[in-house]
C-alpha positions in Angstrom: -166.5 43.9 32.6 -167.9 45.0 29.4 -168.7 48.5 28.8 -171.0 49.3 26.0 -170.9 53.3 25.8 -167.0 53.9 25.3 -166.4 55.8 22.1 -164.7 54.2 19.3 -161.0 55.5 18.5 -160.6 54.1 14.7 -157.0 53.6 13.2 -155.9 55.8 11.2 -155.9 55.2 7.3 -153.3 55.8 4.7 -149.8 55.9 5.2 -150.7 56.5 9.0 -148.2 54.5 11.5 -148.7 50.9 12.4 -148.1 52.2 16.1 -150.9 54.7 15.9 -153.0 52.3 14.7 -152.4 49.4 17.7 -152.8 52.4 19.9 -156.0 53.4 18.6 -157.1 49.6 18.3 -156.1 49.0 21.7 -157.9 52.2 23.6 -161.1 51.4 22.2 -161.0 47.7 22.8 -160.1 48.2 26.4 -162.2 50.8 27.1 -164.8 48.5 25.1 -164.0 45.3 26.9 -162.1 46.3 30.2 -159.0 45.1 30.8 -159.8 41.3 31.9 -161.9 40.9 28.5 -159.5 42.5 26.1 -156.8 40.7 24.7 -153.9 40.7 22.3 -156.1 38.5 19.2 -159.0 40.9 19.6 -156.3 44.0 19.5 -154.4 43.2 17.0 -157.5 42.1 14.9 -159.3 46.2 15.2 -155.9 47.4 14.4 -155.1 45.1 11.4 -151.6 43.7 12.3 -150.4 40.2 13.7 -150.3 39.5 17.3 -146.2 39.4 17.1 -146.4 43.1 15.8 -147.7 43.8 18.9 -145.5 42.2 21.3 -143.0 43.6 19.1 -144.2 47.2 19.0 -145.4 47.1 23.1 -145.0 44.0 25.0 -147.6 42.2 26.8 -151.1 43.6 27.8 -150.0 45.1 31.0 -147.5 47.1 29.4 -149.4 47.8 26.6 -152.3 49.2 28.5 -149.5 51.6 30.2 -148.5 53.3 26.8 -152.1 53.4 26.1 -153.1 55.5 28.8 -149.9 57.7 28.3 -150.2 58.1 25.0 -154.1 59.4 25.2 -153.4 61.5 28.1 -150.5 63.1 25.6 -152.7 63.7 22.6 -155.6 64.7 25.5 -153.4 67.6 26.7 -152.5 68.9 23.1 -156.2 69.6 22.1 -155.9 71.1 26.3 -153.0 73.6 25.8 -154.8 74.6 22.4 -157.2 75.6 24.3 -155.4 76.9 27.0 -154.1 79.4 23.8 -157.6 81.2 23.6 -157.8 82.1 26.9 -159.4 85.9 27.3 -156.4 87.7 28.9 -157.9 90.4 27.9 -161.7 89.9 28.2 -164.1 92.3 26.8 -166.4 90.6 28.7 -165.2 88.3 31.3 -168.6 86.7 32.1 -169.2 85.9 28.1 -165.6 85.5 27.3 -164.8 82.9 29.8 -168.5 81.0 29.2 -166.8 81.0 25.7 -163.3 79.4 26.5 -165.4 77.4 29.0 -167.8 75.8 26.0 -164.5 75.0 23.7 -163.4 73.0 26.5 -165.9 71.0 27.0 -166.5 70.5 23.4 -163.1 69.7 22.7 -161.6 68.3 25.8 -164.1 66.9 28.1 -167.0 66.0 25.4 -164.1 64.6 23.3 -163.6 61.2 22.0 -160.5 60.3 23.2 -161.0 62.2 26.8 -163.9 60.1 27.4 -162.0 56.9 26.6 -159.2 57.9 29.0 -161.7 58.6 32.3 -163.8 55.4 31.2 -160.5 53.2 31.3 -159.3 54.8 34.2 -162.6 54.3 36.1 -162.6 51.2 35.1 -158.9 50.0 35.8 -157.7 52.8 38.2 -157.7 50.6 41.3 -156.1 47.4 39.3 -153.5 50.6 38.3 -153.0 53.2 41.0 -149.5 54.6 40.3 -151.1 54.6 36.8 -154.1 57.0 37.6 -151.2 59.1 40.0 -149.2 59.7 37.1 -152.1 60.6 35.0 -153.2 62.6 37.7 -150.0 64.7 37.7 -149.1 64.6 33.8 -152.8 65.3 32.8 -155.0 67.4 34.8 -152.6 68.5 36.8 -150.3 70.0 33.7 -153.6 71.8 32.5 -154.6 73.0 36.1 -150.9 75.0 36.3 -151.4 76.2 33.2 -154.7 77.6 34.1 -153.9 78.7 36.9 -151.5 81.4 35.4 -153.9 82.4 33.6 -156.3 83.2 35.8 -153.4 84.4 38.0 -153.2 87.4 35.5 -156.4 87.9 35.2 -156.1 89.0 39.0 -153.4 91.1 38.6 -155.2 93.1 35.9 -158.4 93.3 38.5 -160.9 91.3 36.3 -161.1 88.1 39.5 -160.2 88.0 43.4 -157.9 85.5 43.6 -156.1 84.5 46.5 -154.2 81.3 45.7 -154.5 80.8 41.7 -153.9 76.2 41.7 -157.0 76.0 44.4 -159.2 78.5 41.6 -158.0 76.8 38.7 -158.9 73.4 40.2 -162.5 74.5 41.2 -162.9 75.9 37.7 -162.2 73.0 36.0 -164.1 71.3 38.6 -167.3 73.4 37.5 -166.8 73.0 34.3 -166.7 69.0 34.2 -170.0 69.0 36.9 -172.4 69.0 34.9 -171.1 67.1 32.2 -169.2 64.0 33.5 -171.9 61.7 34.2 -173.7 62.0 30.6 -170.2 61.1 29.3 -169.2 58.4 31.8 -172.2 56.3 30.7 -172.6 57.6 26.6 -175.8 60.1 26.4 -175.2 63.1 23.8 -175.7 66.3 25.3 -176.6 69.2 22.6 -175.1 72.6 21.8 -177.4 74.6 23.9 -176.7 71.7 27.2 -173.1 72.3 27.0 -173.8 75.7 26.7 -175.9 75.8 29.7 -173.3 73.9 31.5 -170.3 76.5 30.8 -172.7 79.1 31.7 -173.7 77.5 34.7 -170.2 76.9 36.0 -168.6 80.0 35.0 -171.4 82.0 37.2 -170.6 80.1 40.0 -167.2 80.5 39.0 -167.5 84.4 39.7 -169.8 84.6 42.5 -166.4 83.2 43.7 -163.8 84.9 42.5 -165.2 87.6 40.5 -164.0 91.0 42.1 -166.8 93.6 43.0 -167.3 96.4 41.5 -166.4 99.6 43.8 -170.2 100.5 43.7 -171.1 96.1 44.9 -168.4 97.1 47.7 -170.6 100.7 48.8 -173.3 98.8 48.6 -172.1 95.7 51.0 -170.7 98.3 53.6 -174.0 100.1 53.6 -175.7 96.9 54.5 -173.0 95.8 56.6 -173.4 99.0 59.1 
């Protein structure tokens, strides 16, 4: 199966490694030309080396195809955790601070190159692969979700959110924040500044209505209503 919309990943120029540069080749042409239509020749041409480098560097396809998803889902979650680093502990103003945070992930994580590559090969090969997609499950999004997930666990403590179980919050953020989105980058339409924008926006209000904790005077207010 062919698919037309997956992003190219170019090799690096320069001095950059020959490994980089099979890895690169290889993501795009399999994400390009699915697993059953990609092989070795066509690899090895986009990268620029022999076909006995590869075998050399990576083994056959099935094993290549292994390091490429590990590798991506590496690189994936170090643009993540950067990420991760700007989150507002200490929001000024949660609502616009986390539609912030929210928009740099998408623009950088989900809307990037090499995340789309990784969910269109995935989708494509996951059943041909499943203790692939479980351990991409576990060292990608899961690794970001913990790490989320204390985050927003201190955001509790401080009062900002009403958070009873921090993994189950972090996983329906994320899950908010990839709604809206997903789709348009499965099958290759460009969203704008101000879509994404609406999208974080969007997500993190639902977000809130959530988990956001009530003001004392929202709480008077309820109980009123309530009696």
């Amino acid at each position: 199966m062919r698919h037309r919309n997956c992003p190219d990943i170019l090799p690096p120029r320069g001095h950059a490694a020959k490994r980089r540069s099979i890895i690169d080749a290889a993501a795009a042409v399999f994400c390009r030309e699915g697993f059953a239509g990609a092989n070795i020749d066509i690899i090895a041409a986009e990268a620029g080396v022999s076909r006995q480098t590869i075998y050399n560097h990576h083994g056959d396809k099935d094993k290549l195809f292994a390091t490429v998803l590990r590798e991506i889902t590496e690189r994936t979650n170090e643009r993540a955790f950067a990420i991760l680093d700007t989150f507002p502990d200490q929001p000024d103003d949660l609502e616009a601070d986390l539609v912030a945070f929210a928009l740099r992930f998408n623009k950088n994580c989900i809307w990037g190159r090499e995340g789309t590559v990784l969910r269109k090969m995935l989708m494509a090969e996951g059943e041909r692969y499943p203790e692939l997609y479980e351990v991409w499950r576990r060292e990608g999004p899961g690794k970001i979700e913990s790490a989320l997930a204390s985050r927003l666990a201190r955001l509790a403590h401080a009062g900002y959110l009403d958070i009873d179980d921090p993994d189950i919050a972090a996983r329906q953020f994320m899950a908010l924040n990839n709604a809206e989105i997903n789709m348009p980058s499965m099958f290759g339409r460009s969203l704008s500044d101000d879509e994404l924008l609406t999208a974080a926006r969007r997500a993190v209000r639902t977000f809130l209505r959530a988990f956001g904790r009530r003001t004392p005077r929202a709480d008077r207010a309820q109980a009123v209503q309530e009696a």
